[in-house]
NUDO-275058 format. One line per 5 residues: number of its first residue (from 1); their letters; for each residue y negated, x negated, z of C-alpha. Coordinates in nm, 2 decimals, padded with zeros to 4 digits. Layout:
N
NUM	A	Y:X:Z ~ ...
//
This chain:
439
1	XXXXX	-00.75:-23.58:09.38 ~ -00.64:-23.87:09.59 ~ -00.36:-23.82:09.82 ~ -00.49:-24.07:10.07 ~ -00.82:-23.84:10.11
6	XXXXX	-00.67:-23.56:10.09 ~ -00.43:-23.68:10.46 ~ -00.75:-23.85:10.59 ~ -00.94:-23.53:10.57 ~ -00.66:-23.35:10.72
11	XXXXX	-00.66:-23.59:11.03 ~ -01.03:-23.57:11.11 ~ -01.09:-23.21:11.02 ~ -01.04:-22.98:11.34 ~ -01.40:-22.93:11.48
16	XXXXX	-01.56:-22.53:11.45 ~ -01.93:-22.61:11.42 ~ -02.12:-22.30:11.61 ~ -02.52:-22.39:11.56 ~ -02.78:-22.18:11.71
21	XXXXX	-02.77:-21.79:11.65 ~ -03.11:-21.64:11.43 ~ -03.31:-21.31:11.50 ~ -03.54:-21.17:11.26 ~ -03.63:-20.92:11.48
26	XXXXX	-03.73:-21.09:11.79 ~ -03.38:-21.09:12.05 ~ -03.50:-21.30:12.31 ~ -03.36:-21.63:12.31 ~ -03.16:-21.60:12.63
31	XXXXX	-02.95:-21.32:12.50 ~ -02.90:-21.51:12.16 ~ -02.81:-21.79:12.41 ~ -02.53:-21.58:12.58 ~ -02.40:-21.44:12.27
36	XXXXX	-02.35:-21.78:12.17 ~ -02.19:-21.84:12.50 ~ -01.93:-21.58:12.47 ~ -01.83:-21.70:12.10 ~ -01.78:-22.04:12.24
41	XXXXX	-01.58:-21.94:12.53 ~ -01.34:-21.78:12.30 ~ -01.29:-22.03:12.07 ~ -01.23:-22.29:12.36 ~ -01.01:-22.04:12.55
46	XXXXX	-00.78:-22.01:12.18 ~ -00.79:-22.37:12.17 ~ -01.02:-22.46:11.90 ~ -01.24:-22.83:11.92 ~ -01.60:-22.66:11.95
51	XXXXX	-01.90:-22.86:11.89 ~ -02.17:-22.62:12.08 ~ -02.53:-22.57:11.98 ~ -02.64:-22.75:12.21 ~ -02.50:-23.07:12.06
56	XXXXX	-02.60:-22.95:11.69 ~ -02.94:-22.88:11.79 ~ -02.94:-23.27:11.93 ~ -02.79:-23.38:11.61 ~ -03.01:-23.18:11.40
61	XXXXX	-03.34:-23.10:11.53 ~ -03.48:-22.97:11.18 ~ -03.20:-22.69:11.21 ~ -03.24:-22.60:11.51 ~ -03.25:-22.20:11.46
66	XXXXX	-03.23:-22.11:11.10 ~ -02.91:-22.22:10.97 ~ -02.79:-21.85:10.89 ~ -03.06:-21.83:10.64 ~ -03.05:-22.20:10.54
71	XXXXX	-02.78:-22.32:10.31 ~ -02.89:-22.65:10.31 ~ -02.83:-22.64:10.72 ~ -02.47:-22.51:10.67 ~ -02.37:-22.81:10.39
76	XXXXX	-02.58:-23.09:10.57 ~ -02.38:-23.00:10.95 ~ -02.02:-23.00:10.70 ~ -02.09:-23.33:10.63 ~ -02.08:-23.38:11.00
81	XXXXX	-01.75:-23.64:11.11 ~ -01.44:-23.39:11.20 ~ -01.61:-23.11:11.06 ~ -01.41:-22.82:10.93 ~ -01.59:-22.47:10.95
86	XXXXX	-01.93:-22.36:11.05 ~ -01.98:-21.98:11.19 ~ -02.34:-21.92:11.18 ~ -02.47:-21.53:11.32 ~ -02.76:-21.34:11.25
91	XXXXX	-02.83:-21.08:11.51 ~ -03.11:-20.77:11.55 ~ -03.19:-20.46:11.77 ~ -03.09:-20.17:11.58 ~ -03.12:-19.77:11.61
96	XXXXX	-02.92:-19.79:11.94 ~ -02.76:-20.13:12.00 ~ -02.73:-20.47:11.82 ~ -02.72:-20.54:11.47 ~ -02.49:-20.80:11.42
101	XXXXX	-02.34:-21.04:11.11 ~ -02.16:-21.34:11.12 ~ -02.05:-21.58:10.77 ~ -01.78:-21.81:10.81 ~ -01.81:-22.14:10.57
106	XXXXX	-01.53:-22.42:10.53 ~ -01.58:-22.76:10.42 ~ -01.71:-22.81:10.06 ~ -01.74:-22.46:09.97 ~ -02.10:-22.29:09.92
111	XXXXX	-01.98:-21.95:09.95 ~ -01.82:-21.81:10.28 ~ -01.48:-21.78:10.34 ~ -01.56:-21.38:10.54 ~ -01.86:-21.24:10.63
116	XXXXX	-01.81:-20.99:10.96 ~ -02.11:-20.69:11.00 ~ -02.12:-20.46:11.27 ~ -02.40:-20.20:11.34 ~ -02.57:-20.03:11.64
121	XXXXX	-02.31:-20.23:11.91 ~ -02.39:-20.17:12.29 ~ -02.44:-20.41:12.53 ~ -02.14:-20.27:12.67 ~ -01.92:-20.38:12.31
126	XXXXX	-02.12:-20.65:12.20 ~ -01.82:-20.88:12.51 ~ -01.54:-20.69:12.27 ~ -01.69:-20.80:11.97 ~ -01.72:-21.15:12.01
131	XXXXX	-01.35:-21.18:12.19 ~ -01.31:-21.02:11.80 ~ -01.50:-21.25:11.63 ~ -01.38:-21.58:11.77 ~ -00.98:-21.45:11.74
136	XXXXX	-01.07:-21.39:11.34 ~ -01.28:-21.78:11.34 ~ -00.93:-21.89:11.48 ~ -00.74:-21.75:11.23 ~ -00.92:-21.90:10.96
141	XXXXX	-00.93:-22.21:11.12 ~ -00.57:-22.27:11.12 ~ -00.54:-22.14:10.79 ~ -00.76:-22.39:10.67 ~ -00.55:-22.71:10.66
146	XXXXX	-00.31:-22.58:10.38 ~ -00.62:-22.56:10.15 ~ -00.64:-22.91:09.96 ~ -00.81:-22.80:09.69 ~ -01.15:-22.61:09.65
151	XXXXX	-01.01:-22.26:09.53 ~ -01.24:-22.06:09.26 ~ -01.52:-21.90:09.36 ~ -01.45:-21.52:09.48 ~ -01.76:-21.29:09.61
156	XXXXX	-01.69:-21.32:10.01 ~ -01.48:-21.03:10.20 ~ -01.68:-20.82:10.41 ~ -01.48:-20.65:10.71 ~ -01.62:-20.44:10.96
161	XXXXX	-01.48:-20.44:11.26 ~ -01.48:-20.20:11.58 ~ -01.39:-20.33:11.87 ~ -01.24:-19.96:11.97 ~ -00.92:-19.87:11.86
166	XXXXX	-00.95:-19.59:11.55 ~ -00.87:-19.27:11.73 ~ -00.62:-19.04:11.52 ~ -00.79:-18.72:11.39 ~ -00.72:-18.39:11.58
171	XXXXX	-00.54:-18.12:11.43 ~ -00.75:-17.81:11.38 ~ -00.78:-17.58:11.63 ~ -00.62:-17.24:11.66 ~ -00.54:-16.93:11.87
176	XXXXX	-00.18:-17.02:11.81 ~ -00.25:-17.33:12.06 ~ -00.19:-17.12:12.38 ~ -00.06:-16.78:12.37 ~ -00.35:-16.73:12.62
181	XXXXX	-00.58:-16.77:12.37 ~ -00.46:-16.44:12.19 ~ -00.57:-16.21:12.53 ~ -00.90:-16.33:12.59 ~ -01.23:-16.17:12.47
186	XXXXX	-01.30:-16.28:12.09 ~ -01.64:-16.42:12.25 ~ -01.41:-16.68:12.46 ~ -01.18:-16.70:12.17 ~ -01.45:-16.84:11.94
191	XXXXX	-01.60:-17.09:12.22 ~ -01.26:-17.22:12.22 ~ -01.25:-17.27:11.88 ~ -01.58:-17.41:11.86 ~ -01.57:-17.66:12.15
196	XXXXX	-01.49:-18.01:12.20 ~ -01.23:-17.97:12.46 ~ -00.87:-17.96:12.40 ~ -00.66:-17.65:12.53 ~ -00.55:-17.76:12.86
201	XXXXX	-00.96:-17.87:12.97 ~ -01.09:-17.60:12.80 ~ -00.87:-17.32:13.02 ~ -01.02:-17.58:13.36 ~ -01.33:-17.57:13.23
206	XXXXX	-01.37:-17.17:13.14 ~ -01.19:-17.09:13.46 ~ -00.90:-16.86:13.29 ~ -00.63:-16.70:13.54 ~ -00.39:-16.66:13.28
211	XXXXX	-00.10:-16.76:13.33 ~ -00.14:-16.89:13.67 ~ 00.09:-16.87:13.98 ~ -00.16:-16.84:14.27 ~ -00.10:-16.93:14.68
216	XXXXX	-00.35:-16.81:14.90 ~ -00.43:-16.81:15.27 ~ -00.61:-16.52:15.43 ~ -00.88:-16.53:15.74 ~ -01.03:-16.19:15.86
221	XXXXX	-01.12:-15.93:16.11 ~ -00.95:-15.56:16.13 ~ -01.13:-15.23:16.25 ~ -01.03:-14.89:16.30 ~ -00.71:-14.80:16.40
226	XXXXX	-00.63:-15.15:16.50 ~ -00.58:-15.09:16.93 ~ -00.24:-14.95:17.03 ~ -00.27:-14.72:17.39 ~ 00.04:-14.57:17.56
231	XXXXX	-00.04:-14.36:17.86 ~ 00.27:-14.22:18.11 ~ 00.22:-13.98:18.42 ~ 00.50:-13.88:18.62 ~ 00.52:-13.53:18.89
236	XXXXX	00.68:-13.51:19.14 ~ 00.83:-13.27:19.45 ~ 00.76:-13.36:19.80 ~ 01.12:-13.47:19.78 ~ 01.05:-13.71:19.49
241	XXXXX	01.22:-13.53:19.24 ~ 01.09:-13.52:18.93 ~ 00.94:-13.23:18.75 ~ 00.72:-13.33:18.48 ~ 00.69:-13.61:18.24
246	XXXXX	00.38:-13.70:18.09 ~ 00.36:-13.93:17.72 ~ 00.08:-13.98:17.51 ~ 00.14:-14.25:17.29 ~ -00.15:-14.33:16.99
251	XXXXX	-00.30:-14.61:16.79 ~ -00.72:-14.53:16.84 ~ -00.99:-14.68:16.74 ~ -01.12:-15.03:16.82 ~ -01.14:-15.39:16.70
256	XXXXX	-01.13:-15.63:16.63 ~ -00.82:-15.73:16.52 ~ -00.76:-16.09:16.39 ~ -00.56:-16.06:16.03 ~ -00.39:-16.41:15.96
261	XXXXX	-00.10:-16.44:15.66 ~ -00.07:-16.57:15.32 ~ 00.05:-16.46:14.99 ~ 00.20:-16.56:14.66 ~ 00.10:-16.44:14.36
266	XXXXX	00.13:-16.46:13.95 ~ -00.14:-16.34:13.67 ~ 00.02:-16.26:13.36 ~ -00.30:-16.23:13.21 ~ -00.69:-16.27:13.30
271	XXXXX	-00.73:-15.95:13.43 ~ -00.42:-15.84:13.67 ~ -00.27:-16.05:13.95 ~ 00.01:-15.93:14.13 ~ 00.09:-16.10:14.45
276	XXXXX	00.30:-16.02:14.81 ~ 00.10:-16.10:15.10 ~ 00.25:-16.15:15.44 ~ 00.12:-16.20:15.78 ~ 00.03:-16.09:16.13
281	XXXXX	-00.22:-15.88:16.27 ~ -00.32:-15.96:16.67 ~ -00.40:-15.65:16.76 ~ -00.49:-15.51:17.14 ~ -00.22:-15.32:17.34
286	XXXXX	-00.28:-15.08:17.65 ~ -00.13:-14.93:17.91 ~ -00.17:-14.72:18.24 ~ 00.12:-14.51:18.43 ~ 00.09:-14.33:18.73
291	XXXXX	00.22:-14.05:18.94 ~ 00.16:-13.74:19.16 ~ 00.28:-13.56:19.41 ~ 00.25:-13.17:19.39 ~ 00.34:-12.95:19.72
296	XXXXX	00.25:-12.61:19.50 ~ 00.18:-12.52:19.20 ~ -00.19:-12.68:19.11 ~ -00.21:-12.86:19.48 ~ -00.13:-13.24:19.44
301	XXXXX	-00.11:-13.40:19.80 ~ -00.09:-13.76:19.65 ~ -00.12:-13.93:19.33 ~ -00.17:-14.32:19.23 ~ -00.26:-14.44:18.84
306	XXXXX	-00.24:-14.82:18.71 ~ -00.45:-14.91:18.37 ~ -00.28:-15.21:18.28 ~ -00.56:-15.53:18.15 ~ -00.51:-15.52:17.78
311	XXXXX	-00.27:-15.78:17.63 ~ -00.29:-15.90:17.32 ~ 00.06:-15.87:17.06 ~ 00.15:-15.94:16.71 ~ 00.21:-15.65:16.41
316	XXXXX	00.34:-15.74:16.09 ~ 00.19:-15.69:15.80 ~ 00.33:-15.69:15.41 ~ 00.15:-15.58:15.14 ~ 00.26:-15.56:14.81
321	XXXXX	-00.09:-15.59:14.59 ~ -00.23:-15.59:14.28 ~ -00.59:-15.72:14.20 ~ -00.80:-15.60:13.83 ~ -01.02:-15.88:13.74
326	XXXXX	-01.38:-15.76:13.59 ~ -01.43:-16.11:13.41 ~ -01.23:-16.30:13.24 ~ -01.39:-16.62:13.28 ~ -01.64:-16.82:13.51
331	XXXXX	-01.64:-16.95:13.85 ~ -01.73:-16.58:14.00 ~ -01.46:-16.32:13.93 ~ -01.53:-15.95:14.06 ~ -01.24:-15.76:14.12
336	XXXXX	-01.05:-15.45:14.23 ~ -00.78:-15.43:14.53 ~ -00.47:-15.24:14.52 ~ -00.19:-15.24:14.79 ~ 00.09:-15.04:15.00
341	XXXXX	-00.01:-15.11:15.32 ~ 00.30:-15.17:15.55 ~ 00.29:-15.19:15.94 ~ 00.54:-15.35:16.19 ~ 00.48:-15.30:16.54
346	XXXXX	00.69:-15.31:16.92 ~ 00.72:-15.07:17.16 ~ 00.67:-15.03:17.54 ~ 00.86:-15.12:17.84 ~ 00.65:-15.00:18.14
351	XXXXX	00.71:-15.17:18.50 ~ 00.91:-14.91:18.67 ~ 00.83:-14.80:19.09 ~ 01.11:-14.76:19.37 ~ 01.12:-14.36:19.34
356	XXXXX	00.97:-14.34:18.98 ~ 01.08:-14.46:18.62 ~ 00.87:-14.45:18.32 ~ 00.98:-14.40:17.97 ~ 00.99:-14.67:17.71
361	XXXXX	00.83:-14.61:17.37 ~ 00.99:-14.74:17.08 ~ 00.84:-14.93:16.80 ~ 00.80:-14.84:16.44 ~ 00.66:-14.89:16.12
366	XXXXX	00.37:-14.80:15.94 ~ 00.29:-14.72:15.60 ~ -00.03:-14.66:15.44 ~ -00.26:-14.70:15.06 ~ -00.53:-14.97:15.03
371	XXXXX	-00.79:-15.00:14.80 ~ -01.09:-15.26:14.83 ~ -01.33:-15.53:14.62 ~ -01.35:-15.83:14.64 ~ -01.51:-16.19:14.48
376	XXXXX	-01.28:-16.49:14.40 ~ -01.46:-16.82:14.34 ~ -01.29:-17.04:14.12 ~ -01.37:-17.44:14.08 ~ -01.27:-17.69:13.85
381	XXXXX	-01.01:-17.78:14.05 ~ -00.71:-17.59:14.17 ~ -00.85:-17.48:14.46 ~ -01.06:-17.14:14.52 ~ -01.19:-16.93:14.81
386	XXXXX	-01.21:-16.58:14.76 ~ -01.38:-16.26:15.02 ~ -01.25:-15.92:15.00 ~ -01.30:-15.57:15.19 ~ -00.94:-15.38:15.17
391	XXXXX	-00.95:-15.03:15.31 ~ -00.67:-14.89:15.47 ~ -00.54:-14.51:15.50 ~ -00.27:-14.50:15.69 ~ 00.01:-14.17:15.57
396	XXXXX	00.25:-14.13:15.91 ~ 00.03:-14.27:16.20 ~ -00.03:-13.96:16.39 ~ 00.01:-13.95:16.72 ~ 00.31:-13.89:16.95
401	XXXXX	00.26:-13.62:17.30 ~ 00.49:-13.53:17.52 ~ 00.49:-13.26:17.84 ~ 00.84:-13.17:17.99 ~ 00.85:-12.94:18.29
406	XXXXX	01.17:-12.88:18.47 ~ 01.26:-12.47:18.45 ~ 01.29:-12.50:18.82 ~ 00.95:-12.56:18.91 ~ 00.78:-12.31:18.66
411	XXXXX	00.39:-12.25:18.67 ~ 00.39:-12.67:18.74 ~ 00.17:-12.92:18.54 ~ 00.06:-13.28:18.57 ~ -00.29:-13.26:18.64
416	XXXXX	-00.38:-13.63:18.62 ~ -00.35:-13.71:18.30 ~ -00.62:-13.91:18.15 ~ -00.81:-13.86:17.81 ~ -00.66:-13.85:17.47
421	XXXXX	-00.86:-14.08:17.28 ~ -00.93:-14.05:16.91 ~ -00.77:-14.17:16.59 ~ -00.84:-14.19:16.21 ~ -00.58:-14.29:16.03
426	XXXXX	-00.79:-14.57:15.85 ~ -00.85:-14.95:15.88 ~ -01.12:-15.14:15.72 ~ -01.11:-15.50:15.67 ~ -01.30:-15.83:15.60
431	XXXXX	-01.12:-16.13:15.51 ~ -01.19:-16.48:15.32 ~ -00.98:-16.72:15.21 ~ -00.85:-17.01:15.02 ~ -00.64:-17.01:14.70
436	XXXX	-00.46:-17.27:14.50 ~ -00.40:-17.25:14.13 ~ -00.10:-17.37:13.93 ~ -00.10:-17.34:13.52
//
């Protein structure tokens, strides 16, 4: 061949010839028209010299829309001045997408240089294809000026591409991925095995406790043996001397009580938690005092009594606890509430008169069993509420009386002394709250 042809070919041959896409199927023409937009672009955007179809179709009106299917359209535009390649498309509707396949052609060559098929592509991939198919027109295209010579004929390379990366493959599934796994029901065992989620959003999804360190923050109301009452009388001589002292001193019944506190907790498997809750119970405190005056036996000649308006005060409350699950899965979890019940609590420092001094009552603690039910909603998310009913008997709340009557006023009493109220050595509660879950 001719040297000087060969370097004048070299010199004029940098045009990409992109003529008009074809449809067999019927793709509207201004989709065909943007698809040929987008492999344009790309070109232009790598830097190729693009002659559009626009131009082509001016050039050559008989070809205006069937060179994919025409050979004689791809050789006639390669005899175009500055010609080089020619990418002519072919694209249909498919099962659920675009059909699409595109043959690359070089300058005195029937047979493409590639041929690129790609089935069923979204609307969605079809922008990733063609950024796709104009890098792999590029490459070609710079390729092509070291080829002087027409090389043998060779059956064209089809490569299919995917715009998506290839995803490695998944290991197979086992119970050995979570040592969760090896607790749970076989039922919830197989799902796992069987579903499409990994480990870690399969244990969200299915709700599992396992595993979990839990905080939670408890709301509720108390009744029972909730109000403190502490009642004092005092007798005395004409000459204000003391003779008898007068204590009563009980928790009774009432309510409510406001319970407020919080916990921390762990589940070592689905179905037992163990947590320590902490908090404070405000609880309603009464008082009354008062004081006679006896001038015999039986006859008091004076006597005054103060019931003090109820204050409200703060008891703690720790509770070691331990909840059984009934399910091991789901967003609604019934369970069962165990706890030692403990109960902190002040005393009483009553306001004290010119001739007469009331005793103080110490604080103390409380201890007590519980038992309850309750229902703990779990989301997708970390975060829960829950609602429970914990029942409270309490093992040393018994009240505390007191009557002291000096020996030398024997056959005395105090008479005024107001009713002893009842206890039960029981609480009942109902409480809601929030929980946060950590894997």
């Amino acid at each position: 061949m001719n040297p000087l042809f060969l370097l004048f070919s070299a010199a004029y041959a940098d045009d990409i010839l992109i003529p008009h896409f074809f449809s067999k199927s019927g793709v509207d023409s201004a989709t065909l028209s943007g698809f040929e937009t987008q492999m344009v672009d790309e070109l232009r955007r790598l830097g190729a010299n693009v002659v559009d179809p626009g131009m082509l179709e001016g050039e050559y009106p008989a070809f205006t829309n069937n060179c994919y299917t025409s050979q004689v359209c791809v050789e006639r535009m390669l005899e175009r001045d500055g010609a080089k390649m020619i990418v002519v498309a072919s694209i249909d509707t498919g099962d659920v997408g675009y059909n699409v396949s595109l043959r690359y052609f070089r300058k005195s060559d029937p047979a493409p240089l590639q041929v690129l098929v790609e089935k069923d592509l979204s609307s969605e991939k079809m922008n990733d294809f063609w950024v796709s198919a104009g890098q792999e027109a590029n490459v070609l295209f710079e390729m092509l000026p070291a080829i002087t010579e027409v090389q043998p004929r060779q059956d064209p390379k089809v490569v299919y591409i995917n715009p998506e990366p290839i995803k490695p493959q998944a290991k197979p599934k086992s119970l050995d991925d979570d040592t969760r796994l090896k607790g749970l029901p076989k039922k919830l065992q197989d799902d796992y095995l069987n579903s499409p989620f990994g480990i870690t959003e399969w244990l969200k999804v299915q709700r599992i406790r396992a595993n979990n360190v839990l905080v939670e923050i408890h709301l509720g109301v108390s009744f029972g043996d909730v109000v403190r009452r502490y009642d004092t009388r005092i007798g005395l001589t004409p000459q204000l001397q003391t003779y008898g002292i007068y204590e009563y001193d009980s928790w009774i019944s009432g309510g409510p009580g406001v319970n407020m506190g919080g916990s921390i907790g762990y589940a070592p498997t689905w179905w037992l938690e163990t947590s320590i809750y902490g908090g404070v119970v405000l609880y309603q405190k009464e008082l009354s005092t008062g004081w006679e005056v006896q001038e015999e036996a039986g006859i008091v000649i004076e006597e005054d009594e103060v019931n003090y308006d109820p204050t409200t005060s703060a008891v703690g409350h720790i509770e070691p606890r331990i909840r059984l699950y009934m399910a091991p899965s789901g967003p609604v979890k019934p369970y069962i509430l165990g706890a030692a019940f403990i109960r902190i609590f002040d005393g009483y420092n009553p306001p004290n008169l010119d001739a007469v001094e009331y005793s103080p009552r110490p604080g103390g603690v409380h201890v007590g069993a519980t038992g309850g039910i309750g229902l703990a909603f779990d989301s997708y998310s970390p975060v829960g509420v829950f609602l429970e009913i914990p029942y409270t008997y309490l093992l040393n709340a018994a009240d505390y009386s007191r009557l002291d009557i000096s020996d030398n006023t024997p056959g005395y009493t105090v008479e005024s002394t107001p009713e002893q109220l009842n206890y039960t050595n029981q609480v009942i509660a109902f409480k809601v709250g929030m929980s946060l879950r950590f894997q």
